[in-house]
C-alpha positions in Angstrom: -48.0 -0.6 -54.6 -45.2 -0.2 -51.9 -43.8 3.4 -51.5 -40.3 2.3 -52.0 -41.1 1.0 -55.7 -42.2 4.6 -56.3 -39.2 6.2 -54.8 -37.1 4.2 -57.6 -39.7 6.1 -60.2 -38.8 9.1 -62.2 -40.8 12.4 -61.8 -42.1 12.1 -65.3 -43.2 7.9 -64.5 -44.9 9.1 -61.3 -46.9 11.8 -62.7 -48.1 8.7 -65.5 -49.0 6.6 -62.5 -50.8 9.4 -61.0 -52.7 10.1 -64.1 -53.9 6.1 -64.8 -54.8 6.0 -61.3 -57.2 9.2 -61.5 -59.0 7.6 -64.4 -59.4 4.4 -62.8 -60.7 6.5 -59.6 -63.2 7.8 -62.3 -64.3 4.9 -63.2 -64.8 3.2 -60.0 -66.8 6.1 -59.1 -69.0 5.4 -61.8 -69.5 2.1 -60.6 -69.6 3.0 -57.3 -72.8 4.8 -58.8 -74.3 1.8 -60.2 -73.6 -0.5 -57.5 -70.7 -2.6 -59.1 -68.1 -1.5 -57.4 -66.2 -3.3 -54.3 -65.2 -0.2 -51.3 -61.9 -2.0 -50.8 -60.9 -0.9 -54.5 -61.8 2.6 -53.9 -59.8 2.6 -50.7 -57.0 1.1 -52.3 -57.0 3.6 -55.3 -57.3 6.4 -52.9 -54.3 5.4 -51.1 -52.2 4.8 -53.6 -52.9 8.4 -55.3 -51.5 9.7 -51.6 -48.7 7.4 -52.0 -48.1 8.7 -55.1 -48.7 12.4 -54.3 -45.9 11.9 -51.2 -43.4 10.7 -53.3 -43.8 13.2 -55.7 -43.3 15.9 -53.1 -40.3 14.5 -51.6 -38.9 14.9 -54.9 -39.9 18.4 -55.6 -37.8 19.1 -52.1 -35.2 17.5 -52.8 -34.2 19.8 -55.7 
């Protein structure tokens, strides 16, 4: 997920996408747990909840 496909997101769509990517943080905690899960996901998920986050916030400032 690129930070310039967020940008062209509404507030309301990004706030979904935060949301889906908190429960699949969950999960692959979980797994993390149990030994199943791969540390490059959890990076990735990670990441992409600050992507998300950023965006989010340059749209709060720019109202």
């Amino acid at each position: 997920m690129k930070a310039s496909e967020l940008r062209n997101k509404t507030a309301a769509d990004l706030g979904e996408e935060l949301v889906n990517l908190r429960k699949e943080q969950f999960n692959l905690r979980i797994q993390t747990a149990t030994g199943q899960a791969k540390p490059n996901e959890v990076k990735r998920v990670r990441r992409d909840i600050a992507r998300v986050k950023t965006v989010l916030n340059e749209k709060r400032g720019e109202q």
